[in-house]
C-alpha positions as CSV (number, residue, x, y, z in Angstrom):
1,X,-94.7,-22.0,148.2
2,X,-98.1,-20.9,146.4
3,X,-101.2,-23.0,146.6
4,X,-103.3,-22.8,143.7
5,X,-106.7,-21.9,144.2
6,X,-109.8,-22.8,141.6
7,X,-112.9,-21.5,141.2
8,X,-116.2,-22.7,139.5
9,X,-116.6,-21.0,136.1
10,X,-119.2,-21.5,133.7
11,X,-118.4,-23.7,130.2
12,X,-120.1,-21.1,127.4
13,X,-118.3,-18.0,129.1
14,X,-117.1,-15.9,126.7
15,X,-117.7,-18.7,123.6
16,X,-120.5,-16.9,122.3
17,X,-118.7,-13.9,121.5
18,X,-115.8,-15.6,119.9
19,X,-117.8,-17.4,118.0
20,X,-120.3,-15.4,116.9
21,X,-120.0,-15.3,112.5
22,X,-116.1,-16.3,112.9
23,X,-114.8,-19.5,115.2
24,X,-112.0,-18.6,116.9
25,X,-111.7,-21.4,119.2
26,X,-108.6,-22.1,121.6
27,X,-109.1,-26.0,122.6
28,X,-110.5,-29.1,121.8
29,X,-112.7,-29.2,124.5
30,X,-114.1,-25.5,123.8
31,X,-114.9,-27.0,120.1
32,X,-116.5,-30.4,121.4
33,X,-118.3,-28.5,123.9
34,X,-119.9,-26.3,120.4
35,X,-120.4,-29.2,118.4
36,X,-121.4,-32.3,120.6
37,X,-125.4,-31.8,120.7
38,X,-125.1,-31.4,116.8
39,X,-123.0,-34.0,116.2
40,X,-124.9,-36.1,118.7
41,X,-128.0,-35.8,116.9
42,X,-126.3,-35.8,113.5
43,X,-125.1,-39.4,114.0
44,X,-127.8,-40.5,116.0
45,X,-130.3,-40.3,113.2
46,X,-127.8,-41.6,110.7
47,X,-127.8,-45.2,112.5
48,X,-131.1,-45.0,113.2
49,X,-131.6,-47.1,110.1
50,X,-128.7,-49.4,110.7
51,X,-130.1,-49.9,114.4
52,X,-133.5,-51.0,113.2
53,X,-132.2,-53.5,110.5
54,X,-134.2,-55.6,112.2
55,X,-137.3,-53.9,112.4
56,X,-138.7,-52.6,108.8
57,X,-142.0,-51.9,110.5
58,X,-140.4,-49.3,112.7
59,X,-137.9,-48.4,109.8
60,X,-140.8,-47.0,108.1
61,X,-142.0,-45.2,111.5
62,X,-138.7,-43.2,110.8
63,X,-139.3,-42.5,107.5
64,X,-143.3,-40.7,108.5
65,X,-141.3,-39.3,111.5
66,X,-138.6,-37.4,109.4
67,X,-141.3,-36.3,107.1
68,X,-143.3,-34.9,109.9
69,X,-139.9,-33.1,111.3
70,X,-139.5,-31.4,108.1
71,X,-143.0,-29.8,108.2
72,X,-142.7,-28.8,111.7
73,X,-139.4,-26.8,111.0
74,X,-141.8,-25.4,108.3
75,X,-144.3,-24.6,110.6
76,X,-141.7,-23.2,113.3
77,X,-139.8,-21.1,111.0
78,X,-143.1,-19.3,109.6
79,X,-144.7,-19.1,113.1
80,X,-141.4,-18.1,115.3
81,X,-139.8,-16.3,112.5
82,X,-142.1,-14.8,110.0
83,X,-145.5,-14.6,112.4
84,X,-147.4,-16.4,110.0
85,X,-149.0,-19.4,111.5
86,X,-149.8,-21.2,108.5
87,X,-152.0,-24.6,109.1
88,X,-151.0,-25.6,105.6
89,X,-149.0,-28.1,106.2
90,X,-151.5,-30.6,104.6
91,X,-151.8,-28.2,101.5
92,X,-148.1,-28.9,101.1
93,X,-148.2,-32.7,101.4
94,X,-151.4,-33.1,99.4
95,X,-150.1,-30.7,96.5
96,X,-146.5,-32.3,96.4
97,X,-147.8,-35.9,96.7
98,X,-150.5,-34.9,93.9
99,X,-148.3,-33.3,91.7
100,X,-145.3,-36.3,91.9
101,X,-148.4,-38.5,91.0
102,X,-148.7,-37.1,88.0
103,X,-145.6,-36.4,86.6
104,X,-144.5,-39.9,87.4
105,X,-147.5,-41.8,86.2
106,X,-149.2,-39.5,83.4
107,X,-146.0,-37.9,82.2
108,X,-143.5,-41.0,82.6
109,X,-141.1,-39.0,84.5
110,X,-138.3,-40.7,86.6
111,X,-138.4,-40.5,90.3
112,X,-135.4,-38.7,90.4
113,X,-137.0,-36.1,88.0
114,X,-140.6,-36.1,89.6
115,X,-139.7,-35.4,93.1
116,X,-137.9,-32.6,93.1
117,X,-140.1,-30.6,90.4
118,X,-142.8,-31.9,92.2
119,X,-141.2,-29.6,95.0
120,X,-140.4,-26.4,93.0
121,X,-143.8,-26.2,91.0
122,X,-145.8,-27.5,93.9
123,X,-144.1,-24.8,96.0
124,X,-144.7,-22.1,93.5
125,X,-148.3,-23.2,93.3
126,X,-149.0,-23.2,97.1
127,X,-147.2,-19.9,97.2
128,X,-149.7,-18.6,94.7
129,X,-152.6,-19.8,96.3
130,X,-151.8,-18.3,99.9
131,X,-150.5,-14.6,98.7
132,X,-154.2,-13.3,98.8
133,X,-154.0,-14.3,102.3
134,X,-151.1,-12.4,103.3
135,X,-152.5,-9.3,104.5
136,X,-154.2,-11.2,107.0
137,X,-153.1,-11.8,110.5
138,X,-153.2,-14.6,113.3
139,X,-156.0,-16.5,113.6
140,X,-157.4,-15.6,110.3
141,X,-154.6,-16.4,108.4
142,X,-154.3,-20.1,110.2
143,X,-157.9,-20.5,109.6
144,X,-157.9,-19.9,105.9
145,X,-154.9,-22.2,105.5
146,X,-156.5,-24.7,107.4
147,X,-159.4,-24.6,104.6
148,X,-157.8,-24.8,101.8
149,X,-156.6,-28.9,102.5
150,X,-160.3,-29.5,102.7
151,X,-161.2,-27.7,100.0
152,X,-158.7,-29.4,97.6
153,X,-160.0,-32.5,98.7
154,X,-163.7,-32.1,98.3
155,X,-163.0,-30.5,94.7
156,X,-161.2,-33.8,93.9
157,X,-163.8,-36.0,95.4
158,X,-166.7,-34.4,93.9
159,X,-165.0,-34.0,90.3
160,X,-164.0,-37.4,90.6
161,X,-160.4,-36.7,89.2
162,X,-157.0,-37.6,89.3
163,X,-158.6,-41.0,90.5
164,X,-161.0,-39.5,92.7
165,X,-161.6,-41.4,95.9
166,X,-159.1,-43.6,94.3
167,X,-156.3,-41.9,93.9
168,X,-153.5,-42.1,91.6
169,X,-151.9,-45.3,91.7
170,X,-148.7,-47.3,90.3
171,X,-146.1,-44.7,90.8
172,X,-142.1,-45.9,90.9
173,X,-140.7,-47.0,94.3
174,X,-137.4,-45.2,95.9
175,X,-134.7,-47.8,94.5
176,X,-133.8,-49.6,97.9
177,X,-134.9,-49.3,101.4
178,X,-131.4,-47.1,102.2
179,X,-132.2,-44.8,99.3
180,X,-135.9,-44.7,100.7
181,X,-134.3,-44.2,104.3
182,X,-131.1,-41.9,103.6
183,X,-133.1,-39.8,101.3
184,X,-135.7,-37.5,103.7
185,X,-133.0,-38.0,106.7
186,X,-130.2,-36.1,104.9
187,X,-133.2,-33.5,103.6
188,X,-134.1,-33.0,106.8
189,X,-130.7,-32.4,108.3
190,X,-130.8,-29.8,105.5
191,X,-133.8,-28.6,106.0
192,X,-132.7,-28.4,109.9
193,X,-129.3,-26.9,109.6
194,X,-130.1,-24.5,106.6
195,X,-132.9,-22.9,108.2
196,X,-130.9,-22.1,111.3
197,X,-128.1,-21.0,109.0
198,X,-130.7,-18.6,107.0
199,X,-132.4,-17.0,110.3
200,X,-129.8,-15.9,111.4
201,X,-128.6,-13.9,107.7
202,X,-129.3,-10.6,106.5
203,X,-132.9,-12.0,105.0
204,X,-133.6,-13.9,108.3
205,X,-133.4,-10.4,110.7
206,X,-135.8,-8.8,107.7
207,X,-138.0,-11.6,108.2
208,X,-137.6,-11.0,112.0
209,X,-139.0,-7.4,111.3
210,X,-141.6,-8.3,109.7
211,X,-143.0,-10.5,112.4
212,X,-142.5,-7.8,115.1
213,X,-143.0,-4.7,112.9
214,X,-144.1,-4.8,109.2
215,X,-144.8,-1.1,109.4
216,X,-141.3,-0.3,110.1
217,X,-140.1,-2.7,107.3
218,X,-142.3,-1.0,105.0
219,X,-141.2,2.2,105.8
220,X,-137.1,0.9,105.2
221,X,-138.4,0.6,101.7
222,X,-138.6,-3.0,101.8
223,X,-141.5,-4.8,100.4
224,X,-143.2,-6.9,103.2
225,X,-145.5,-9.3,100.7
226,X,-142.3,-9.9,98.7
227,X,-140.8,-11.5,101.8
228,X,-143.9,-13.0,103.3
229,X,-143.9,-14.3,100.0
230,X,-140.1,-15.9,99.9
231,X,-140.7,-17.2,103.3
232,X,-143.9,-19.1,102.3
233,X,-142.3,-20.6,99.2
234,X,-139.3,-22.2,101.5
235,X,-141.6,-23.4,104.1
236,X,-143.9,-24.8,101.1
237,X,-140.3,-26.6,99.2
238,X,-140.1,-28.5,102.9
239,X,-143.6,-29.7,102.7
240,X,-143.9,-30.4,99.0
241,X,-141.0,-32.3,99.0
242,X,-142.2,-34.3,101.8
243,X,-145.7,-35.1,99.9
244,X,-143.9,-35.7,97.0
245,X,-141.0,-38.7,98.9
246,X,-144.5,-40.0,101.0
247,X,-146.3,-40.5,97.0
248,X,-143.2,-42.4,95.7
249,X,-142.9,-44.5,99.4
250,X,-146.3,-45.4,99.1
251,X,-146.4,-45.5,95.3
252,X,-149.7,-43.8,95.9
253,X,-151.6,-40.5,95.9
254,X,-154.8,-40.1,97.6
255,X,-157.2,-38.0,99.4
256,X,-154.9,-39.3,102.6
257,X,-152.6,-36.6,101.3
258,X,-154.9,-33.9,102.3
259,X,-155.4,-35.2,105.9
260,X,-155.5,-32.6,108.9
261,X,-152.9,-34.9,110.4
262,X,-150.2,-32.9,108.6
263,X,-151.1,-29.7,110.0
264,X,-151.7,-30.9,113.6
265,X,-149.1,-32.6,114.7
266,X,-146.2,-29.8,113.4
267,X,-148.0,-27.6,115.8
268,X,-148.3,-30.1,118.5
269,X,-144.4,-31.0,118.0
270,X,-143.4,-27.1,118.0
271,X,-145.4,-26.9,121.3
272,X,-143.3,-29.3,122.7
273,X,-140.4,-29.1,121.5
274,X,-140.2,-25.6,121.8
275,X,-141.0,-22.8,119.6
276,X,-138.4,-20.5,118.1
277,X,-135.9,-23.0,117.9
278,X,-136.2,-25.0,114.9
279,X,-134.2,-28.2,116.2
280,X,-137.2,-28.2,119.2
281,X,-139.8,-29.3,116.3
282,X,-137.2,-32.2,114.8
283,X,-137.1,-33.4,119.0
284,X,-140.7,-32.9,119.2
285,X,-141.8,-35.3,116.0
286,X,-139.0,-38.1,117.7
287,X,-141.7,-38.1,120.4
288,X,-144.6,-37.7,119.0
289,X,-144.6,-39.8,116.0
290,X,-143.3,-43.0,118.1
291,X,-145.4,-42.1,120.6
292,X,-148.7,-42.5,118.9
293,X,-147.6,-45.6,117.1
294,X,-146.7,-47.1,120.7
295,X,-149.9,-46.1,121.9
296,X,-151.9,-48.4,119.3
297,X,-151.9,-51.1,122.2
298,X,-154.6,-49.3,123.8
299,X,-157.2,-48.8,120.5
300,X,-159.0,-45.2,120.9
301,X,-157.9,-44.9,124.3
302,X,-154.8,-44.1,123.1
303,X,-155.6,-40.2,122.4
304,X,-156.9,-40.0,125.8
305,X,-153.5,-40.8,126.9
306,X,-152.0,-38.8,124.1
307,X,-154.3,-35.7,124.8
308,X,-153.1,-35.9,128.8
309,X,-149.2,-36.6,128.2
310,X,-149.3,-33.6,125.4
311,X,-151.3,-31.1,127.8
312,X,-149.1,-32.1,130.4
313,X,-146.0,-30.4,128.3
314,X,-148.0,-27.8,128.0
315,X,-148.7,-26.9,131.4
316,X,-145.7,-27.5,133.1
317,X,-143.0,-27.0,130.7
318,X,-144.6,-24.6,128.2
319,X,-141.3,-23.5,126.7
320,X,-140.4,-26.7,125.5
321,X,-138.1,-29.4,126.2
322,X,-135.2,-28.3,124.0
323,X,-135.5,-24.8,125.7
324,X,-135.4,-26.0,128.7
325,X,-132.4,-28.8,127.8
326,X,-130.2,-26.2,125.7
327,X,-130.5,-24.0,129.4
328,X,-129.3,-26.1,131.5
329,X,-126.8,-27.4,129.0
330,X,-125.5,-23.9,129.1
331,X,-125.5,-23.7,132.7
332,X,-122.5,-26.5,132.9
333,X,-119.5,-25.0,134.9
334,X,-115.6,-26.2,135.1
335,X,-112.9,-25.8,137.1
336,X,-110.7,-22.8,136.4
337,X,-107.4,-21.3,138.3
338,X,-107.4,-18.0,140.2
């Protein structure tokens, strides 16, 4: 007679290398184990309207909140992946809100034709305008990008045009609140899903290269601007897009557009989400964003709170929640026979 013996094993042993570019999976569980978390969030944020049927204030909290995830996976992916950390994010709103503004209103084009060439050419243009700015590095490179929002801004409020302080007003509403809704939550699953899909592709380990040595990508033959370049005009469709969607919420474009809000808080949300990750910035704006409304209760005193709960992450878990979440989720052990 033979007793059987088990012994504690962990879950992701030997997954990773079976799964690694082909999925050769032997169970259900192994395969529900893989795709749970994505599935998890992949549902969760698809109810989220349903959920809040009730509540179209809030409803509109998770439109702002998917707009600001979609920037902060920007942000992540040029930071963490490219080592550019580009404060542009309001340059991207402002541009793509601007230029939906007036393709819809001066040039009668449909939503569905303003939005997303308000995202290609606004792109293209934001590329254009941050390429001189390339060769620079770190802090001077965040710093210019951080001007040029203002800059925009003043040159529309002194000129006084495309409605100055104003704005542009009377552009067409998304048809429906679940269009409205549906619309930047299934871009940013895309944006979410395709970025890790591309980071981890030929061009993604070039871009790698270039964050941790441009000199030896330049030496491979391969031309570094070109791909700082390509990486800047992705991050810049996220963003674009996103101005353009807030334009046609709001059926307005306005100096608002241009506010440091948009390059702030994808930092912040990286920070604590955790960098590197891409899916850490999405968690990070479902905190942030709700957050701050929440804390409209206490008036101004709500940044104090904001400031302490945010340096708080910081300090004491300064890899980030999903970091530290996706480690211990790895860190789950079954039983096994000997």
């Amino acid at each position: 007679m033979t007793v059987e013996t088990t012994r504690k094993e962990r879950i992701d042993r030997g997954l990773k290398v079976r799964t690694e570019g082909i999925y050769a999976i032997s169970s259900f569980e192994e395969i529900a184990y893989l795709i749970g978390p994505r599935l998890l969030l992949i549902v969760g944020v698809l109810l989220l309207p349903l959920v809040l049927e009730l509540a179209p204030y809030w409803k509109r909290v998770v439109n702002i909140m998917c707009v600001y995830a979609v920037l902060a996976i920007a942000f992540d992916f040029l930071a963490n992946y490219v080592g550019l950390v580009c404060l542009g994010g309001a340059l991207f709103i402002g541009v793509g809100g601007y230029l939906a503004a007036i393709l819809n209103v001066y040039l009668s084009f449909p939503f569905y034709l303003s939005i997303p060439l308000a995202t290609v050419f606004g792109a293209a243009l934001c590329t254009v305008i941050i390429m001189p700015c390339l060769p620079l590095r770190g802090v001077y490179f965040a710093i210019v990008t951080l001007m040029y929002p203002i800059l925009f801004s003043r040159i529309i409020e002194a000129l006084n045009i495309l409605g100055g302080t104003n704005g542009i007003t009377g552009l067409d509403n998304l048809p429906g609140e679940y269009v409205e809704q549906y619309t930047i939550i299934i871009v940013m699953l895309l944006a979410l899903f395709g970025m890790r899909r591309l980071v981890s592709q030929d061009v993604g380990l070039v871009l790698r290269g270039v964050k941790d040595n441009d000199q030896s990508i330049r030496a491979s033959g391969i031309n570094v601007t070109a791909m700082k370049s390509l990486a800047v005009f992705i991050a810049a469709l996220m963003g674009c897009f996103g101005g353009a969607y807030i334009a046609h919420l709001y059926m307005w474009a306005g100096l608002s557009l241009f506010a440091l809000d948009f390059s702030i808080i994808p930092i912040a949300a990286v920070v604590m989400g955790g960098g590197g990750t891409l899916i850490g910035a999405v968690i990070g704006c479902f905190i942030l964003v709700p957050l701050s409304e929440f804390l409209r209760f206490f008036g101004t005193f709500r940044i104090v709170i904001y400031c302490i709960i945010l340096t708080g992450f910081i300090v004491f878990k300064s890899e980030g929640i999903m970091v530290y979440l996706q480690r211990k989720y790895h860190q789950f052990e079954r039983l096994v026979k000997v």
